[in-house]
C-alpha positions in Angstrom: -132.5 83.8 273.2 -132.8 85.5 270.0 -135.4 87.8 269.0 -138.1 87.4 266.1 -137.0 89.3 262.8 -140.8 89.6 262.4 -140.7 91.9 265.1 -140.3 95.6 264.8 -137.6 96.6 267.8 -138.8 99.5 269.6 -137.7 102.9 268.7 -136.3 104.4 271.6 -139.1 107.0 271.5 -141.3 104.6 272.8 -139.4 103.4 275.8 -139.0 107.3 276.3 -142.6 107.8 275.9 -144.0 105.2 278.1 -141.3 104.3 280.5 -138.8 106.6 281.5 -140.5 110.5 281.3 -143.3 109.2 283.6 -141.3 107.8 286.1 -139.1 111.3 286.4 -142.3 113.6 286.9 -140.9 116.5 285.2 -142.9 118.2 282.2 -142.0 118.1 278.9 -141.3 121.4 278.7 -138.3 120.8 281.9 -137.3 117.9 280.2 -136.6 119.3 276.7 -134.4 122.0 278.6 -132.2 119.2 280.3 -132.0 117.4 277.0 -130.6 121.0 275.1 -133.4 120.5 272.4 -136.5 122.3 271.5 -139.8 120.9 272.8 -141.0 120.3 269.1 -138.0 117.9 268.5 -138.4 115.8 272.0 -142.3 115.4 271.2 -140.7 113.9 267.2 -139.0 112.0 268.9 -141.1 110.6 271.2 -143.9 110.5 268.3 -140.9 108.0 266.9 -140.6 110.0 264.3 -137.3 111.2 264.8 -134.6 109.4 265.4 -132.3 109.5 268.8 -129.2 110.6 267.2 -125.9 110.4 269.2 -125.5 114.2 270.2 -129.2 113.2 271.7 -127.8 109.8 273.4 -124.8 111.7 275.1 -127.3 113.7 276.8 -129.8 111.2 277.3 -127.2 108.4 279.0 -125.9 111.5 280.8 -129.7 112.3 282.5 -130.4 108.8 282.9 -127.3 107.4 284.1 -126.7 105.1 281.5 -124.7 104.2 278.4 -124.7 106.5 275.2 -124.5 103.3 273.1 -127.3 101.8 274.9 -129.5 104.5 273.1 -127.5 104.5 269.8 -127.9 100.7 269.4 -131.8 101.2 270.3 -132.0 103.4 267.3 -129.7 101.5 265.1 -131.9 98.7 265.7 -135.0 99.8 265.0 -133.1 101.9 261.8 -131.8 98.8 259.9 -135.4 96.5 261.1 -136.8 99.0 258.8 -134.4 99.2 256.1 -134.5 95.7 255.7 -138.2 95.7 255.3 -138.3 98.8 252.7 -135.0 97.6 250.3 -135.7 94.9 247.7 -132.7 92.7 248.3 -133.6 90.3 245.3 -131.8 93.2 242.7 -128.8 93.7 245.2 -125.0 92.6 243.1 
Protein backbone atom coordinates (compact mmCIF):
# COMPACT_ATOMS: atom_id res chain seq x y z
CA UNK A 1 0.00 0.00 0.00
CA UNK A 2 1.35 3.25 -0.83
CA UNK A 3 0.56 6.44 0.83
CA UNK A 4 -1.21 9.61 -0.77
CA UNK A 5 1.45 12.33 -1.72
CA UNK A 6 -1.47 14.70 -0.89
CA UNK A 7 -0.95 13.83 2.47
CA UNK A 8 1.27 15.61 4.85
CA UNK A 9 3.30 12.68 6.93
CA UNK A 10 3.21 13.32 10.49
CA UNK A 11 6.09 15.14 12.08
CA UNK A 12 7.29 13.07 14.76
CA UNK A 13 6.25 15.80 17.18
CA UNK A 14 2.85 14.83 16.80
CA UNK A 15 3.13 11.11 17.50
CA UNK A 16 5.28 12.43 20.45
CA UNK A 17 2.60 14.69 21.47
CA UNK A 18 -0.42 12.54 21.31
CA UNK A 19 0.79 9.09 21.56
CA UNK A 20 3.81 8.25 23.34
CA UNK A 21 4.36 11.08 26.40
CA UNK A 22 0.84 10.23 27.59
CA UNK A 23 1.21 6.74 27.79
CA UNK A 24 4.63 7.21 29.97
CA UNK A 25 3.00 9.52 32.72
CA UNK A 26 5.99 11.42 33.42
CA UNK A 27 5.85 15.50 33.14
CA UNK A 28 7.34 17.28 30.70
CA UNK A 29 9.64 18.78 32.81
CA UNK A 30 11.10 14.65 33.70
CA UNK A 31 10.90 13.94 30.29
CA UNK A 32 13.03 16.83 28.91
CA UNK A 33 15.74 15.64 31.60
CA UNK A 34 15.81 12.03 30.18
CA UNK A 35 15.85 13.36 26.66
CA UNK A 36 19.26 15.82 27.72
CA UNK A 37 17.33 18.93 26.16
CA UNK A 38 15.83 21.94 27.64
CA UNK A 39 12.05 21.98 28.20
CA UNK A 40 11.66 24.91 25.67
CA UNK A 41 13.17 22.75 22.89
CA UNK A 42 10.97 19.33 23.70
CA UNK A 43 7.69 21.66 23.86
CA UNK A 44 9.29 23.03 19.75
CA UNK A 45 9.35 20.03 19.08
CA UNK A 46 6.32 18.75 20.03
CA UNK A 47 4.65 22.12 18.76
CA UNK A 48 6.30 20.52 15.37
CA UNK A 49 8.14 23.19 15.09
CA UNK A 50 11.42 21.72 15.47
CA UNK A 51 12.65 19.17 13.93
CA UNK A 52 13.77 15.61 15.66
CA UNK A 53 17.34 15.75 14.73
CA UNK A 54 19.47 12.58 15.04
CA UNK A 55 21.39 13.53 18.37
CA UNK A 56 17.48 13.80 19.48
CA UNK A 57 16.56 10.22 17.87
CA UNK A 58 19.64 8.47 19.62
CA UNK A 59 18.03 9.39 22.76
CA UNK A 60 14.61 9.06 21.84
CA UNK A 61 15.03 5.18 20.32
CA UNK A 62 17.15 4.79 23.39
CA UNK A 63 14.04 5.85 26.00
CA UNK A 64 11.62 4.20 23.88
CA UNK A 65 13.17 1.05 22.93
CA UNK A 66 13.22 1.53 19.40
CA UNK A 67 15.23 2.36 16.36
CA UNK A 68 17.08 5.75 15.87
CA UNK A 69 16.23 5.57 12.15
CA UNK A 70 12.68 5.00 12.91
CA UNK A 71 12.68 8.69 14.18
CA UNK A 72 15.16 10.10 11.58
CA UNK A 73 13.00 8.69 8.69
CA UNK A 74 9.76 10.19 10.54
CA UNK A 75 11.42 13.51 10.23
CA UNK A 76 12.99 13.05 6.91
CA UNK A 77 9.63 12.32 5.79
CA UNK A 78 7.70 14.88 6.83
CA UNK A 79 11.14 17.32 5.78
CA UNK A 80 11.20 16.53 1.99
CA UNK A 81 6.73 16.30 1.91
CA UNK A 82 7.28 19.91 2.57
CA UNK A 83 10.15 20.74 0.44
CA UNK A 84 8.41 19.34 -2.38
CA UNK A 85 5.38 21.50 -1.71
CA UNK A 86 7.50 24.95 -1.16
CA UNK A 87 10.26 24.41 -4.42
CA UNK A 88 8.97 25.25 -7.85
CA UNK A 89 10.31 22.31 -9.68
CA UNK A 90 9.01 23.75 -13.21
CA UNK A 91 12.62 26.19 -13.21
CA UNK A 92 14.78 23.09 -11.92
CA UNK A 93 17.96 22.20 -14.94
Amino acid sequence: MSRNPNICPTHPGELLREDLIPATGQSMVELAQMFGISLKHLNEVLAERKPVSPRFAVRLAKLLGNEPLFWIKMQEAYDAWHACQDVDGSRAT
